[in-house]
C-alpha positions as YAML, in Angstrom:
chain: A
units: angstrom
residues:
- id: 1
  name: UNK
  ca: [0.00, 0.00, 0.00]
- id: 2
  name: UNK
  ca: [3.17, 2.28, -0.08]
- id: 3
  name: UNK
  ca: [3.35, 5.18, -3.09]
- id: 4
  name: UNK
  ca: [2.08, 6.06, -5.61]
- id: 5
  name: UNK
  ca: [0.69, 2.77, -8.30]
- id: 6
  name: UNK
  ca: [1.86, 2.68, -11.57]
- id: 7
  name: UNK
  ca: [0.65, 4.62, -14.37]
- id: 8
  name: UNK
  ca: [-2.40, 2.73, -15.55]
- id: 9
  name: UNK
  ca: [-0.70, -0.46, -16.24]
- id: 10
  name: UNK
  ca: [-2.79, -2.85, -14.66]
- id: 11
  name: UNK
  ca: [-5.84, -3.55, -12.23]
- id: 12
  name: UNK
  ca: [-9.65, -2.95, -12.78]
- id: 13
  name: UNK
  ca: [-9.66, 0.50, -13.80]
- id: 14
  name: UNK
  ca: [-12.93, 0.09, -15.34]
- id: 15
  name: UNK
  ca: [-14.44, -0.01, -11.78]
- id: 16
  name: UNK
  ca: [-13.62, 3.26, -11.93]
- id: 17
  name: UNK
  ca: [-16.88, 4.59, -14.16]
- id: 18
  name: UNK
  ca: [-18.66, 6.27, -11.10]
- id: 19
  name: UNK
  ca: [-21.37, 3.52, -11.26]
- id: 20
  name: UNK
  ca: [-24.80, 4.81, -10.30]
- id: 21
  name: UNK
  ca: [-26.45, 1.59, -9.08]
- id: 22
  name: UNK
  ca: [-26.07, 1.06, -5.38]
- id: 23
  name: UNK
  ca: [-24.00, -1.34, -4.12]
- id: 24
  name: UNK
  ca: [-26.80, -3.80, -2.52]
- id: 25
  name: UNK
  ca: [-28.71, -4.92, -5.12]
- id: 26
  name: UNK
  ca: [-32.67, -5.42, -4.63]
- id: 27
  name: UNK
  ca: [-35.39, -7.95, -5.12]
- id: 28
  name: UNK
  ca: [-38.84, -7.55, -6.03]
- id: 29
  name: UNK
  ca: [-40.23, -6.66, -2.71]
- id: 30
  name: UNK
  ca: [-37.11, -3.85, -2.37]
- id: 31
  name: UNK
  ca: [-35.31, -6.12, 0.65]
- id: 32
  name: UNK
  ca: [-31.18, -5.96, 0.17]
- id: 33
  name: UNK
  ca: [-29.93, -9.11, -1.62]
- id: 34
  name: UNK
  ca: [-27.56, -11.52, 0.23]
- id: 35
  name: UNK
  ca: [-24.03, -12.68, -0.59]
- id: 36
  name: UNK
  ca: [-25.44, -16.12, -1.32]
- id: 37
  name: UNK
  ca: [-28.18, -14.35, -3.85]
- id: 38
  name: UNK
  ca: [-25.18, -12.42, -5.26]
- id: 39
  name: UNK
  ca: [-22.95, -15.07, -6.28]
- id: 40
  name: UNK
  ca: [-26.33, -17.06, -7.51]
- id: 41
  name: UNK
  ca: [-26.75, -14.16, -9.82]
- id: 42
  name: UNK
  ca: [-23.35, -13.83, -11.10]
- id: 43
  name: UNK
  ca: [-23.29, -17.84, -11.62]
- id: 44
  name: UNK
  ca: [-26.90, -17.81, -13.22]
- id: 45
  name: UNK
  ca: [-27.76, -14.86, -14.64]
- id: 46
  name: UNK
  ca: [-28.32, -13.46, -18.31]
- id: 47
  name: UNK
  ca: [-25.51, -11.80, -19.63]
- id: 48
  name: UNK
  ca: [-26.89, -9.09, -21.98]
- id: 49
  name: UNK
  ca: [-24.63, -6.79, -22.73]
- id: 50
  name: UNK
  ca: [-20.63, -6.48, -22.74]
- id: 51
  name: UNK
  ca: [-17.87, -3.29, -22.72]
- id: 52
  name: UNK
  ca: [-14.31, -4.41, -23.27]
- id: 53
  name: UNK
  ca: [-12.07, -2.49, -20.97]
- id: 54
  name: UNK
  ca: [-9.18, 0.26, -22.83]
- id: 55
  name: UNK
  ca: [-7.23, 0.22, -19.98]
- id: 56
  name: UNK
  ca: [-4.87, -2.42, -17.86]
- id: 57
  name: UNK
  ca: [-2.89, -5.46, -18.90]
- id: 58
  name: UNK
  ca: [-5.84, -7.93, -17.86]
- id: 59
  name: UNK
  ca: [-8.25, -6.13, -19.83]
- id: 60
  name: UNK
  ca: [-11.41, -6.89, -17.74]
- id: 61
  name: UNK
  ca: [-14.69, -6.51, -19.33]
- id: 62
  name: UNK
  ca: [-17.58, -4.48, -17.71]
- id: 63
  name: UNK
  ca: [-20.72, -7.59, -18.33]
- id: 64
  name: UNK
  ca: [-24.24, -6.53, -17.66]
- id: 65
  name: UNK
  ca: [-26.29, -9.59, -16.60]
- id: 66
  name: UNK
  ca: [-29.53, -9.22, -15.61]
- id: 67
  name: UNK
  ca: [-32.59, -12.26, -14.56]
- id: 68
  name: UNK
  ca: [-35.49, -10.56, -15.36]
- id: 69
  name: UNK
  ca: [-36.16, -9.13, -12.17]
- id: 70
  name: UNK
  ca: [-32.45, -7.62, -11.17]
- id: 71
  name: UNK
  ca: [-29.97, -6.20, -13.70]
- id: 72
  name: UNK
  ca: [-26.86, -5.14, -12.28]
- id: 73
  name: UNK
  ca: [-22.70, -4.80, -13.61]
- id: 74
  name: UNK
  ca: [-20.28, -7.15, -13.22]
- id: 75
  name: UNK
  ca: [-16.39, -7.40, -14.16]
- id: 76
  name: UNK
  ca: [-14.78, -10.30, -15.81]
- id: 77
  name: UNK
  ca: [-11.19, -10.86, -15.63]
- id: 78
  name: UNK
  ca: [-9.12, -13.88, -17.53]
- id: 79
  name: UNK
  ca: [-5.87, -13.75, -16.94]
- id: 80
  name: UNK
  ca: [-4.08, -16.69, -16.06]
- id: 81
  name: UNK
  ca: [-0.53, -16.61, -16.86]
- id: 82
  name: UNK
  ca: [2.46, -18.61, -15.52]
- id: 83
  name: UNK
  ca: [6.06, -17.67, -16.02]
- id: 84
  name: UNK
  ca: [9.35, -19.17, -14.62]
- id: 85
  name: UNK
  ca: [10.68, -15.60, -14.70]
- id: 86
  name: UNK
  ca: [8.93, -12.12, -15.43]
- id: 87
  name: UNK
  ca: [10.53, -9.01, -14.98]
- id: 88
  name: UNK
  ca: [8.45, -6.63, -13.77]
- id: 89
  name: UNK
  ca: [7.52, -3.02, -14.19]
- id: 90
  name: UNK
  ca: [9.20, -1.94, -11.39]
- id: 91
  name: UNK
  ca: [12.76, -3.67, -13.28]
- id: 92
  name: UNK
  ca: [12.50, -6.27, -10.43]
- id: 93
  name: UNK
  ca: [12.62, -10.46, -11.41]
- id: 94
  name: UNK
  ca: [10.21, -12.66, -10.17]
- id: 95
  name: UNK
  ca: [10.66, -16.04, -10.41]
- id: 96
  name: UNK
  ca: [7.46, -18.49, -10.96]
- id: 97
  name: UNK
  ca: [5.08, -14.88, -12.12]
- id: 98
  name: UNK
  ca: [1.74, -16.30, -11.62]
- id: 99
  name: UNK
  ca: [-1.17, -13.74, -12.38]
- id: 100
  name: UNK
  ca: [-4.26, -15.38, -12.12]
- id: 101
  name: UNK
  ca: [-8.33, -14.98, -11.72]
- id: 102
  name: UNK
  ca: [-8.02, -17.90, -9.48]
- id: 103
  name: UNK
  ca: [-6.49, -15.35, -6.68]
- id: 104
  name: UNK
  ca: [-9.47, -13.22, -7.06]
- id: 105
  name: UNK
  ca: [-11.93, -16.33, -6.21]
- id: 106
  name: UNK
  ca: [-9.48, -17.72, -3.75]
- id: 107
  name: UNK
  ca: [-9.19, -13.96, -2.13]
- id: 108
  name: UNK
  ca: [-12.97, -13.85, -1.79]
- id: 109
  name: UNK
  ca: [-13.42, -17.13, 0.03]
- id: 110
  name: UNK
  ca: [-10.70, -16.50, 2.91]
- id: 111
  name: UNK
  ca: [-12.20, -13.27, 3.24]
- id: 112
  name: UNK
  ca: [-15.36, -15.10, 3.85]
- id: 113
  name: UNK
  ca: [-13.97, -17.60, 6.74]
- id: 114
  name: UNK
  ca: [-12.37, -14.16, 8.21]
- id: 115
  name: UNK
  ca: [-15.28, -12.38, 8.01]
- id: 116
  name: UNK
  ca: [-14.01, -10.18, 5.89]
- id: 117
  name: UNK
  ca: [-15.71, -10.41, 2.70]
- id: 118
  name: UNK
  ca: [-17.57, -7.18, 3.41]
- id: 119
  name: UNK
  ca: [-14.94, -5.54, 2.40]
- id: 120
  name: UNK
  ca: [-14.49, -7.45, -1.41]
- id: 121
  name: UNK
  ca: [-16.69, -7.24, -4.11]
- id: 122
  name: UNK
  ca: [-18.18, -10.90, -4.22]
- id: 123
  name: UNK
  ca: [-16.24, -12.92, -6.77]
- id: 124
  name: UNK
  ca: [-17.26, -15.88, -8.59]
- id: 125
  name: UNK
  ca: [-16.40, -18.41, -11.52]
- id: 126
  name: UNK
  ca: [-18.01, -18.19, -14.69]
- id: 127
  name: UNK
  ca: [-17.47, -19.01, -18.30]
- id: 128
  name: UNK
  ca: [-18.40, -16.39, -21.19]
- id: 129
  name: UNK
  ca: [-17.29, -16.41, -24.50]
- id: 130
  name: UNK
  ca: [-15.83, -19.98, -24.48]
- id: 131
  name: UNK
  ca: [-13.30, -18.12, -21.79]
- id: 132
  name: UNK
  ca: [-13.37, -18.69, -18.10]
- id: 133
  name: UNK
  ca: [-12.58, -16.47, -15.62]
- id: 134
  name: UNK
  ca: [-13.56, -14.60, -12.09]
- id: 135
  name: UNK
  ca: [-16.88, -11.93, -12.02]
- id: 136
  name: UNK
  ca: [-17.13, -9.52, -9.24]
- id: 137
  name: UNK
  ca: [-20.25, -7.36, -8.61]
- id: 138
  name: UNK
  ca: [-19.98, -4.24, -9.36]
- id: 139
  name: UNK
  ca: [-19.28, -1.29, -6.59]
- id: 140
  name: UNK
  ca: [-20.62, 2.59, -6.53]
- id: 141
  name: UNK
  ca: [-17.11, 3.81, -6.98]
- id: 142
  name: UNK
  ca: [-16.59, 7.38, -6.85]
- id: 143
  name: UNK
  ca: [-12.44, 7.24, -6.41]
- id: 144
  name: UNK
  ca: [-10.01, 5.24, -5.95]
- id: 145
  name: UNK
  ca: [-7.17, 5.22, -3.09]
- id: 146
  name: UNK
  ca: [-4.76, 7.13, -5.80]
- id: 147
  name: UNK
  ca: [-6.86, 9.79, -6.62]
- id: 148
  name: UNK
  ca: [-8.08, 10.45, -3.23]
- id: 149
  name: UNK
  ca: [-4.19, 10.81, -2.35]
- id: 150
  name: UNK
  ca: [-3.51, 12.89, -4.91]
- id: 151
  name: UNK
  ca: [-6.43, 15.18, -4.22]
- id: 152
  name: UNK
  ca: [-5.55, 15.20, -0.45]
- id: 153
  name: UNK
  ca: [-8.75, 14.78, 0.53]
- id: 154
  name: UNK
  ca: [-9.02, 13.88, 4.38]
- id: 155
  name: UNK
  ca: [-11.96, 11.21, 4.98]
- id: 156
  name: UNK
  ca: [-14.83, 12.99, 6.62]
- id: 157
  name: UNK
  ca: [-15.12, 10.22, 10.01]
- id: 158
  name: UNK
  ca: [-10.71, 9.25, 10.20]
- id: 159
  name: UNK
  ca: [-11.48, 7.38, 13.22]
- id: 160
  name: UNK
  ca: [-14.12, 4.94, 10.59]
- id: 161
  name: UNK
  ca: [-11.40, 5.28, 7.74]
- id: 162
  name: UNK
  ca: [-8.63, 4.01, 9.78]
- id: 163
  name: UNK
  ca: [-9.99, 1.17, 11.02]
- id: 164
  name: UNK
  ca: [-10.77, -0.05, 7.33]
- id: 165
  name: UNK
  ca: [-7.63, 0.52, 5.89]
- id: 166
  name: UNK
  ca: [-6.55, -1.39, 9.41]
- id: 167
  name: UNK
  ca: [-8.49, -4.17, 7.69]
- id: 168
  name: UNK
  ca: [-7.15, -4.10, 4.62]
- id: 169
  name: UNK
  ca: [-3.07, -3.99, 5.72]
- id: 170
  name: UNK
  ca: [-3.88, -7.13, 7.48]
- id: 171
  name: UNK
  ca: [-5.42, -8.75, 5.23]
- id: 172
  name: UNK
  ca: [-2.97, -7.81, 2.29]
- id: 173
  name: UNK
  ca: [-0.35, -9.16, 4.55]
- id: 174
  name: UNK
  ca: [-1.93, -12.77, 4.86]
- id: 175
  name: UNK
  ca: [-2.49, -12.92, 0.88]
- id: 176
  name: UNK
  ca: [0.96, -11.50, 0.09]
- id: 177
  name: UNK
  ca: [-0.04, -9.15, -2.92]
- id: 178
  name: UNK
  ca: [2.88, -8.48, -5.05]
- id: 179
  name: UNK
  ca: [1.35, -5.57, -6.50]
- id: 180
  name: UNK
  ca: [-1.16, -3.90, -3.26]
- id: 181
  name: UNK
  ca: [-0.88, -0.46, -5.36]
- id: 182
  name: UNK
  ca: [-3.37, 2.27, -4.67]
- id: 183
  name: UNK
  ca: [-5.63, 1.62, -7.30]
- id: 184
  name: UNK
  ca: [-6.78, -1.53, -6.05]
- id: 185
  name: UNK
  ca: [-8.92, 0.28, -3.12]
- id: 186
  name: UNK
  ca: [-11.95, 1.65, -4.10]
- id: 187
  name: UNK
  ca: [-13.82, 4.58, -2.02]
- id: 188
  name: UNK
  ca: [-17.87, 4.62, -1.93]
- id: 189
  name: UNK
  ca: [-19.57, 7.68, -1.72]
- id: 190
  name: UNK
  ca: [-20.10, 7.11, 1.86]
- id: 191
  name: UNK
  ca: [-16.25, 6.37, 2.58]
- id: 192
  name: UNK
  ca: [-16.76, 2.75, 2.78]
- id: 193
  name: UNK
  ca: [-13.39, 1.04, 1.32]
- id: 194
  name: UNK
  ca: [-13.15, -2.05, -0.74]
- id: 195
  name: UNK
  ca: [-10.12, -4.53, -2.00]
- id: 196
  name: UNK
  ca: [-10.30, -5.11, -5.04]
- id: 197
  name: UNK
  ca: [-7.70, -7.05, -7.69]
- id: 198
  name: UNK
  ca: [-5.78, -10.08, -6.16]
- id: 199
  name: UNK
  ca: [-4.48, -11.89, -9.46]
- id: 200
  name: UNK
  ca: [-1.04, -11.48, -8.17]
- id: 201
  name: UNK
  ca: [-1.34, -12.41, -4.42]
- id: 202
  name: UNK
  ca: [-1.11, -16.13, -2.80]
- id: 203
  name: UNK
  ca: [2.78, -16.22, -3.38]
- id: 204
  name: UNK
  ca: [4.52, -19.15, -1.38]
- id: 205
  name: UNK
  ca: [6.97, -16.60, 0.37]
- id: 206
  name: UNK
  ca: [6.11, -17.75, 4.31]
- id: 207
  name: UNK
  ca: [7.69, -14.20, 5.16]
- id: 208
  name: UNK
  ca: [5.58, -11.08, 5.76]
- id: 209
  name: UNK
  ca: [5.94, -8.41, 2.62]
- id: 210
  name: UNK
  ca: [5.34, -5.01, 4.71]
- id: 211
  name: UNK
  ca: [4.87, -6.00, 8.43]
- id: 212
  name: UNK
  ca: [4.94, -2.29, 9.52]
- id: 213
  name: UNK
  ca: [1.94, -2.01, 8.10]
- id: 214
  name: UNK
  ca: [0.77, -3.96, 10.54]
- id: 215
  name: UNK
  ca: [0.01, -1.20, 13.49]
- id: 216
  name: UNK
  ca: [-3.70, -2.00, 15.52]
- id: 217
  name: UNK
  ca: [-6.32, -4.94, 14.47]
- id: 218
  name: UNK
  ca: [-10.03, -5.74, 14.76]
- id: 219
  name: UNK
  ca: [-10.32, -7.75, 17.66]
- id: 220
  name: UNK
  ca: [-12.78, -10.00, 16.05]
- id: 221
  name: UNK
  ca: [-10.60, -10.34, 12.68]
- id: 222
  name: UNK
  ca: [-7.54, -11.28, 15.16]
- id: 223
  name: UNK
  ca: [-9.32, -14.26, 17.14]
- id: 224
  name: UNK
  ca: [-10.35, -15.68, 13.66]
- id: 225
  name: UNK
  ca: [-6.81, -15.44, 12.43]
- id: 226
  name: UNK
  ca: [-6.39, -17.35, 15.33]
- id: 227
  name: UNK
  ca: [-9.17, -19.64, 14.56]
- id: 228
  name: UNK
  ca: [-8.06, -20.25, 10.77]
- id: 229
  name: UNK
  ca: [-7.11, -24.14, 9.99]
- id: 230
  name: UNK
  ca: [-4.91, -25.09, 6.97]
- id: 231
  name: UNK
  ca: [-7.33, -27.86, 6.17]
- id: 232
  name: UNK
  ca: [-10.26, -25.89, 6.11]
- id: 233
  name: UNK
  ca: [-8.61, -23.12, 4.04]
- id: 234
  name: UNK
  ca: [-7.40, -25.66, 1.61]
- id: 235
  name: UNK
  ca: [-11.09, -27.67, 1.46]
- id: 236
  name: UNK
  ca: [-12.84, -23.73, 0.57]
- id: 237
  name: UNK
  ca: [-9.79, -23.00, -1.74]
- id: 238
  name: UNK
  ca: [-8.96, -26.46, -3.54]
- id: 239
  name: UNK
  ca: [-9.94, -25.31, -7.26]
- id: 240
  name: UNK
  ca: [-7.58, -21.96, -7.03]
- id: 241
  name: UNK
  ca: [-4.59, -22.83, -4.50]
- id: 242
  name: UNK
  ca: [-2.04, -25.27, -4.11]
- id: 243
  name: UNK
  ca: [-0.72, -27.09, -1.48]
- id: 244
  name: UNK
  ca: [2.05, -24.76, -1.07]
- id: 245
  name: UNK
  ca: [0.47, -21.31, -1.43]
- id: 246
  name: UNK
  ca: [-1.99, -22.59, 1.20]
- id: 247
  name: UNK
  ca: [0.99, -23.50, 3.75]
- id: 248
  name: UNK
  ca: [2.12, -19.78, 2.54]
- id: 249
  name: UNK
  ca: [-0.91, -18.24, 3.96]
- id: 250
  name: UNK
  ca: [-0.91, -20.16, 7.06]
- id: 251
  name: UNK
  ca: [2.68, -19.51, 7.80]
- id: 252
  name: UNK
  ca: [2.10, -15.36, 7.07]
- id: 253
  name: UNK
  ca: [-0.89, -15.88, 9.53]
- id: 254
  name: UNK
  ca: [1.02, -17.29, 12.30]
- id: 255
  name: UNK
  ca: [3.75, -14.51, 12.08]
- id: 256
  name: UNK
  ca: [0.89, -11.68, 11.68]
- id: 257
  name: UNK
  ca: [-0.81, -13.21, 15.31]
- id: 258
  name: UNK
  ca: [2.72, -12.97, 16.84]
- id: 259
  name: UNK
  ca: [3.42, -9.24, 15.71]
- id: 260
  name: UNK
  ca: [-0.23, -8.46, 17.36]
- id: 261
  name: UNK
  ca: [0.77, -10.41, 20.30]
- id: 262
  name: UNK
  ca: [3.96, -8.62, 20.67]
- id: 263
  name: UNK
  ca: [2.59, -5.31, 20.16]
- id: 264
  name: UNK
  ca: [-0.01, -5.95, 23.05]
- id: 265
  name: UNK
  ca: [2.72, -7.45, 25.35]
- id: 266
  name: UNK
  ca: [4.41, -4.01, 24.47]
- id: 267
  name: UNK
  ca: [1.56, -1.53, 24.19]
- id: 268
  name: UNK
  ca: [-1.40, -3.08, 25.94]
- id: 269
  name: UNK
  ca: [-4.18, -4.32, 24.09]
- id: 270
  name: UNK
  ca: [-6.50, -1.15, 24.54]
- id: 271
  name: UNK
  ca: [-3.55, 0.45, 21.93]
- id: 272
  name: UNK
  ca: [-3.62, -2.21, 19.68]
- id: 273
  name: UNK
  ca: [-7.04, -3.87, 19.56]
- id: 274
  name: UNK
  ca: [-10.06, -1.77, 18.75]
...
């Protein structure tokens, strides 16, 4: 989450089109859909119309899908590249590059045994155009992290803002993005932050990328980090990560619980835990 991102060469930019429709989507009778009635729709429902995307490397499309009685946005993103090397924009190596819609999926369902998944668009599998790949629901964007840094714009409740970008740093942590730029958090027009973009997370490093980024934590978020089994990660996860990116979460969650732990031995817990 540190600096500027780079010049519009990657992540869902197109989520960027100030959508209009509001972020829970309604039924018949006007009562907020669930998550479970989300992902139904983005698994089930028409697609009608399409909008490639100008803009990024992974060229997401915008899809409008719509059953007859809901019609909403959704983005679909393909990529699924492996590499035994790529050099990378920053002129930095990586060796086995994986960017991959699997991530995004894989993302979406720890956030969900973390309880975290209110902060991610919901994410799903589908097929379209003979091409498979991850759709996310669509968010009422109205700026990005970047912009609103650029802009200096101060959120108007910073006690509300901090402890969602809290959140986030934690959770970046555990899924070890290689590229956490700006661009992948998105601002609603009532401040509410969301993730967004995780093709190139789930690396099998077992090290922490940023860990001063790791300052207070949700108290409820830390006792399920605590609570988080390898076997249960793997069963929700076993179509999108391997053995060994699996063991690379669990390992960054063990050494994210002992930073906590050792800033509450050395703070107290009212300075860390909110």
């Amino acid at each position: 989450m540190q600096g500027f991102p780079r010049p519009l060469v990657r992540t869902l930019f197109v989520f960027l089109a100030f959508v209009m429709l509001p972020f829970e989507a309604r039924a018949a009778d006007d009562t907020p859909l669930t998550k479970e009635q989300i992902k139904q729709f983005l698994e089930t429902a028409e697609i009608i119309k399409s909008k490639p995307s100008s803009k990024g490397v992974t060229h997401p499309s915008r899809l409008t899908l719509s059953n007859g009685t809901i019609t909403h946005d959704a983005s679909f993103q393909t990529i699924d590249e492996h590499k035994s090397e790529m050099k990378l924009e920053s002129g930095a190596s990586e060796i086995n590059f994986v960017d991959s819609y699997k991530y995004n999926i894989a993302a979406y369902q720890l956030a969900e045994l973390l309880a975290l998944d209110d902060m991610l668009p919901v994410y799903v599998e589908r097929k379209w155009q003979g091409k498979t790949g991850s759709l996310s629901w669509w968010l009422p964007v109205k700026m990005d992290e970047a912009e609103r840094f650029a802009k200096k714009l101060e959120p108007p409740d910073s006690d509300k803002w901090n402890k969602q970008m809290y959140r986030v740093r934690v959770f970046d942590e555990l899924v070890y993005d290689t590229d956490p730029n700006l661009t992948n958090v998105l601002i609603g027009e009532d401040w509410t932050v969301w993730r967004i973009d995780f093709s190139r997370a789930f690396r099998k490093n077992k090290d922490l990328r940023a860990p001063k980024n790791l300052v207070k934590c949700d108290r409820q978020l830390l006792e399920k980090l605590k609570a988080l089994k390898a076997d249960e990660l793997a069963e929700k996860t076993k179509r999108y990560l391997t053995k060994d990116e699996v063991n690379g979460v669990m390992a960054r969650r063990d050494k994210i619980v002992a930073t906590f732990q050792t800033l509450i031995s050395e703070k107290g817990e009212k300075e860390i835990l909110y």
